[in-house]
Each structure stands twice: as structure tokens, then as C-alpha cells.
C-alpha positions as CSV (number, residue, x, y, z in Angstrom):
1,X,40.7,-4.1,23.7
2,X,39.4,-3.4,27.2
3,X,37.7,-0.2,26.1
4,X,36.3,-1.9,23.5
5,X,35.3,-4.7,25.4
6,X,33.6,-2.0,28.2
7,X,31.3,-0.3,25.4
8,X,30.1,-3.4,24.5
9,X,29.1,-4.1,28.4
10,X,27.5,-0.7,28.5
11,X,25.3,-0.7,24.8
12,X,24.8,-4.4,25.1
13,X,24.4,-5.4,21.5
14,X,23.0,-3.4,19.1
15,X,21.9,-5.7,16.3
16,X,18.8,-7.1,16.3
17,X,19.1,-11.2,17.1
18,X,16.5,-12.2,15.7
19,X,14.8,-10.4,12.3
20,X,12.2,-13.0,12.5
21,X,10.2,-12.2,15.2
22,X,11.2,-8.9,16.9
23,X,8.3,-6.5,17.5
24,X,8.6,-3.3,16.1
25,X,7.7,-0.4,17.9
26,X,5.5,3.0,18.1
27,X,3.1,3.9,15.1
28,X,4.5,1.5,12.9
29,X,1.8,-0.2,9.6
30,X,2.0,-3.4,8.6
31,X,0.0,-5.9,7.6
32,X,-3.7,-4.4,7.9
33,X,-6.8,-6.6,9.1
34,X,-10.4,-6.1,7.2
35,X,-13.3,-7.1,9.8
36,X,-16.3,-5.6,11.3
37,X,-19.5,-3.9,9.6
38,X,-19.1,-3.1,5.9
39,X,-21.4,-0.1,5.9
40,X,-18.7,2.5,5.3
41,X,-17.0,0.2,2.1
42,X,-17.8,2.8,-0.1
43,X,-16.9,5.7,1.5
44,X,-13.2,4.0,1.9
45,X,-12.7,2.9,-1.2
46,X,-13.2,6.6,-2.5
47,X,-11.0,7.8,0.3
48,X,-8.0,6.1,-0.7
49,X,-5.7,8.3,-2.6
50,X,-4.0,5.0,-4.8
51,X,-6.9,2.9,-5.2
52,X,-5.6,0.4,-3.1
53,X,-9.1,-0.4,-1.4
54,X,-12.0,-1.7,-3.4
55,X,-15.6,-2.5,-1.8
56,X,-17.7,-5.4,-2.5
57,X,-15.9,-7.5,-2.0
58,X,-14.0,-5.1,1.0
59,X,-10.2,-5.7,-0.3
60,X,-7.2,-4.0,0.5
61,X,-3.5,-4.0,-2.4
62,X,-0.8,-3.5,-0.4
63,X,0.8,-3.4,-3.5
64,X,-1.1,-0.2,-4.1
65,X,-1.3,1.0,-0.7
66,X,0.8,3.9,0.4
67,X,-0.2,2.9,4.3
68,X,-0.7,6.4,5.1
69,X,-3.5,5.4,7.5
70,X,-6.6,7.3,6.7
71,X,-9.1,4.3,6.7
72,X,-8.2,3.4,9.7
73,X,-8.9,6.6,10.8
74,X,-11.8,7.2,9.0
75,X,-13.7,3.4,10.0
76,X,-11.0,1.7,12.9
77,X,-13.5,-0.4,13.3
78,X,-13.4,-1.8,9.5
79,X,-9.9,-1.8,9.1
80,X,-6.7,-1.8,11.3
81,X,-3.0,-2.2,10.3
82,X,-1.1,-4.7,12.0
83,X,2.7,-4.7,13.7
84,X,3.0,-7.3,11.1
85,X,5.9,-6.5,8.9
86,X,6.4,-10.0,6.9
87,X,4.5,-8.7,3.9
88,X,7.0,-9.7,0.6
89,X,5.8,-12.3,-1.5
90,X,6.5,-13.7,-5.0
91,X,2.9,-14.1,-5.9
92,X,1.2,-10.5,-6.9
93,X,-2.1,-11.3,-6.0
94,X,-1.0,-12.4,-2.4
95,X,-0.6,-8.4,-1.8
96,X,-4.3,-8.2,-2.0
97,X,-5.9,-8.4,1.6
98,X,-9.3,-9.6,2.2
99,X,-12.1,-10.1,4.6
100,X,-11.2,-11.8,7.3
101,X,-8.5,-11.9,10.3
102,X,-5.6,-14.0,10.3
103,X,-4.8,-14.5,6.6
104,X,-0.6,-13.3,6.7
105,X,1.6,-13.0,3.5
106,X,4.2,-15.5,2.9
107,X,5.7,-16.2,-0.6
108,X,4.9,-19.5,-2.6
109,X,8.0,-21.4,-2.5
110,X,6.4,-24.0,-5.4
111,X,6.8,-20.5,-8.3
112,X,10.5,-19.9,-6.7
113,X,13.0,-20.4,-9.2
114,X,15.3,-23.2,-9.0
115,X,18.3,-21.6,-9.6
116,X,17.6,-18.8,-7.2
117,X,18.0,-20.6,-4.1
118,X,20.5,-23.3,-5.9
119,X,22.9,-20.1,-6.7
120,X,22.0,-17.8,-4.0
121,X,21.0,-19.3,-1.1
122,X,24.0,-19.1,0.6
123,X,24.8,-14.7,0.1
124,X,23.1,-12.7,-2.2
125,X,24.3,-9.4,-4.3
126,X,22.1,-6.6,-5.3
127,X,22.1,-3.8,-7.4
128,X,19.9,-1.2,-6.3
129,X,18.0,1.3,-8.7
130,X,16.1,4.2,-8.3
131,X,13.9,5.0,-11.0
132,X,12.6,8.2,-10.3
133,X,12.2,7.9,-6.2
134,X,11.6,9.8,-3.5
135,X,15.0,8.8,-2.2
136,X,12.4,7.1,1.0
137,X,12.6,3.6,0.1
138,X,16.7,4.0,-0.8
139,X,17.1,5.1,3.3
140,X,15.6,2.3,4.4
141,X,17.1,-0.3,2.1
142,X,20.3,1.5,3.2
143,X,19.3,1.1,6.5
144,X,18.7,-2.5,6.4
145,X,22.3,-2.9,6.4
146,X,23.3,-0.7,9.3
147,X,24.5,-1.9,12.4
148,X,20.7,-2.7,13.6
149,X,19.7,-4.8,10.9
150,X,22.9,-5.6,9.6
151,X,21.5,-7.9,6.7
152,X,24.9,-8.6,5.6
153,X,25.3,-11.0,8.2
154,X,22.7,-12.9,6.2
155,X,24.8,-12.7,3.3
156,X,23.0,-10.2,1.7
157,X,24.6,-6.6,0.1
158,X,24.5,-3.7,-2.3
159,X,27.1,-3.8,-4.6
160,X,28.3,-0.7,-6.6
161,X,28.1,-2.4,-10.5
162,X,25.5,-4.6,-12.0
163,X,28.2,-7.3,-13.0
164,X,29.0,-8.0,-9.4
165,X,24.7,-7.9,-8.8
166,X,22.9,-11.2,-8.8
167,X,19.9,-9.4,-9.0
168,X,18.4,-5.4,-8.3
169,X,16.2,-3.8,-6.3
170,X,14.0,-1.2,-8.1
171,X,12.9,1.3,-6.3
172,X,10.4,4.7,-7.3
173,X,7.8,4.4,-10.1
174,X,10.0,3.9,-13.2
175,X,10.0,7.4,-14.7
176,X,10.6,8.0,-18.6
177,X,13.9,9.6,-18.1
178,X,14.8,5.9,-16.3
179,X,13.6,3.2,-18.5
180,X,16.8,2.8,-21.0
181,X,19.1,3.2,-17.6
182,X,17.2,0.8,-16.2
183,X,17.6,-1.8,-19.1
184,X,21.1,-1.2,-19.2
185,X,21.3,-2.2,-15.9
186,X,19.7,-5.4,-15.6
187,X,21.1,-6.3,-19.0
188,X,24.3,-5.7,-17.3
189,X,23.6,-8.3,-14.3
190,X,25.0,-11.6,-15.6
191,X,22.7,-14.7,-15.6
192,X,20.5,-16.0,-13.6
193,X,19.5,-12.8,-12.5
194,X,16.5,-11.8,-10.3
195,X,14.2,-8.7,-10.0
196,X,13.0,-7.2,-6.4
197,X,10.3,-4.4,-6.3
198,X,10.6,-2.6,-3.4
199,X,7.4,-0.1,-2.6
200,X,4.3,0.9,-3.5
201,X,6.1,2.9,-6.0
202,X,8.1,0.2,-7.7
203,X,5.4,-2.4,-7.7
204,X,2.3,-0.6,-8.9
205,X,3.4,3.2,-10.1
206,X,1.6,4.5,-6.4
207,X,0.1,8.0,-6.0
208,X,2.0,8.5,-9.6
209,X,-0.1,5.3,-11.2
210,X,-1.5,6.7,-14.4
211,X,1.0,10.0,-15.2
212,X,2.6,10.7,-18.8
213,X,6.1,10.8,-16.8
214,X,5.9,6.9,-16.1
215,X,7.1,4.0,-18.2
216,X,6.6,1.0,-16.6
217,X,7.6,-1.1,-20.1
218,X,9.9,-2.7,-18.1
219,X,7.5,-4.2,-15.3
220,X,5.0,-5.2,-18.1
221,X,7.8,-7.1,-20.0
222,X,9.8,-8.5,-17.5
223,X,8.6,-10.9,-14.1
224,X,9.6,-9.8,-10.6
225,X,10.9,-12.4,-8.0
226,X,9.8,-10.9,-5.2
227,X,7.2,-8.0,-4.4
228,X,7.9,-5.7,-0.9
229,X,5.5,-3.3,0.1
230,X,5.4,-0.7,2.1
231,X,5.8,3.7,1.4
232,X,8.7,3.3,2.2
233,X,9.9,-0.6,2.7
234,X,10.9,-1.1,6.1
235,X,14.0,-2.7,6.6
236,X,12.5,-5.5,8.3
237,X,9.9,-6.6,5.4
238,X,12.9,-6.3,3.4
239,X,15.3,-8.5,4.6
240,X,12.5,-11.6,5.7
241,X,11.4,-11.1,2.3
242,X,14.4,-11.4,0.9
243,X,15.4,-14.6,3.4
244,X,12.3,-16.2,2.8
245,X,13.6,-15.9,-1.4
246,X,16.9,-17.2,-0.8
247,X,15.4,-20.2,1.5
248,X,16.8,-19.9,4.6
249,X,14.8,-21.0,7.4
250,X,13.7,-19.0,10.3
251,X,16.1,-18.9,13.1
């Protein structure tokens, strides 16, 4: 106990207190910022290797974007990516960034599901699946429950088996080879059950939008709770986004 209790005075604690507004540091991407002279529009909306940046009006999809960085490189003074890491939402079109500083991403509690934070507001399970990812996004969202993040203190876990999930996380583009797996899965999640994209991947097919090896039947037919960006998630978007879904108020 005393040697326990002597580590502890040494490393201090190692979670982080407060998810909610802890600055994240070094070259980190979040939310980006569109302002400035729109002269080189065109030139980054054929830059961007996803699509994610349309000119006229200047917009940015973070639901498309793969935050790799190269218009703000190209034109910093046009665009610049926030510290900003509370990007999830439930509303797609939220994702898209416009003109203009200021305007954050925060889901629409009036399209939130009543059962969702009637049944799950007090601990969440999850069911993760990776339909044909990079295995990026599935380190982070293991990493969100790590002693740093520790998201299970919020009640919220990966489970191994749908039928303890109250909901998955689908991560990677949803290849062919995945779609039945992925069916079978979520049909095994008993009701009510909610879906979580996690990713550029997930949420719009990414730098793989468009190829033969994709089936995204599954996104077109069914309606996501909650949309995370970011290539890959970070563990911090994650878990607000998924706090913010289950209703609990920030701490």
C-alpha cells in the first residue's frame, strides 16, 4: 500500500480530469477555421485529395476530410485547423464548415432519440467493427479507454459480442467482403440499438469514396446516431461526442 501510495506521489494522476476542456498538444487538427481572401478557392478545392473542400461558397466536410493539412499549407491564410477537438455531431450537414470564425460543432439534442439517453444515459456498451480499416481509428478508439482517457469511468466500453452492445462503432470504409458481417452484427445488437461512425472512412468512404471494393448499402439504408470525424478519430472527439449522445452534462 505505501509503495503504491509513493508512485502515485511521484506520477501524480495520470488521467485526464477533465475531457471537456483539456488542451491537446503539439501538431494536433481539429476543427479548421475558413477566413481571409478567397482568391486561391479554386486551387484548394482541386488540391484536396477527398473532395472535402468545395469553392464558391469556400466550405470545408469534415466528414470528408482526411485533415492531412495541405491547405493550410498551401493558403494558411484561408484556412487554419483549430486545437478544437469537439467535432461529433448527430446532424450530417453540421460536418460541413463554412466561412466564417467561430461557428463550433455540437450535436442537435431536438433529432436525439428518446430512448437513447432514457436507456443509456447512465453507461453505454459498444460493439466495435472494422469494416475494411486501416486498423488507425481502432488504436485510437482503443486508446480512449486507456489509463489517460479512461472513458469507462464515464460508463462507456467495448464489449466482445453484439448481444451485450447497445450500439457499434463502425470503423474503415465498409468494404464488400464486410457488408453481410456487418449486418450480422448490428442485427445481433438487441433493441434499441444505435450506430456511431467513427472517421472519415466510416462516414463518407474517404480517399476510398468511389472504388468497386466498397459497399456502403448499409450506410444508405440505415441512419447513424452520431458522426466523428477525424483520420483517425482522436480519443478526445470520441468520448465528448459520445457524452454529448448519452446527455451528460459537462463537468
Amino acid at each position: 500500500m505505501l509503495s503504491e501510495l509513493r508512485i502515485l506521489f511521484h506520477q501524480g494522476k495520470q488521467y485526464i480530469p477533465d475531457v471537456r476542456k483539456v488542451e491537446v498538444p503539439g501538431p494536433f487538427r481539429g476543427r479548421p477555421v475558413i477566413s481571409g481572401d478567397d482568391g486561391h478557392d479554386a486551387m484548394l478545392e482541386e488540391l484536396c485529395p477527398t473532395g472535402a473542400i468545395k469553392a464558391r461558397p469556400m466550405s470545408v466536410d469534415l466528414g470528408r476530410c482526411v485533415f492531412c493539412g495541405e491547405c493550410q499549407a498551401a493558403c494558411p491564410s484561408r484556412i487554419r485547423f483549430t486545437k478544437d477537438y469537439r467535432m461529433a455531431t448527430n446532424v450530417r450537414g453540421r460536418l460541413v464548415i463554412g466561412e466564417g470564425s467561430g461557428q463550433v460543432i455540437r450535436l442537435d439534442d431536438s433529432v436525439v432519440r428518446t430512448e437513447i439517453r432514457r436507456y443509456f444515459g447512465g453507461s453505454l456498451k459498444l460493439r466495435q467493427v472494422s469494416a475494411g480499416g486501416d486498423n488507425s481509428c481502432e488504436w485510437e478508439l482503443n486508446a480512449a479507454g486507456n489509463v489517460n482517457f479512461d472513458m469507462g469511468r464515464f460508463g462507456i466500453e467495448f464489449v466482445a459480442s453484439p448481444r451485450h452492445a447497445d450500439g457499434i462503432v463502425i470503423t474503415g470504409p465498409l468494404t464488400a467482403n464486410m457488408a453481410h458481417a456487418l449486418e450480422l452484427t448490428f442485427d445481433a445488437v438487441p433493441d434499441p440499438r444505435l450506430i456511431i461512425l467513427a472517421g472519415s472512412d466510416a462516414i463518407s468512404g474517404g480517399i476510398f469514396d468511389g472504388s468497386k471494393a466498397l459497399d456502403r448499402g448499409f450506410i444508405n439504408s440505415h441512419t447513424a446516431d452520431l458522426y466523428v470525424p477525424g483520420n483517425p478519430v482522436h480519443p478526445l472527439t470520441f468520448i465528448n461526442g459520445v457524452l454529448d449522445l448519452m446527455g451528460k452534462a459537462d463537468r
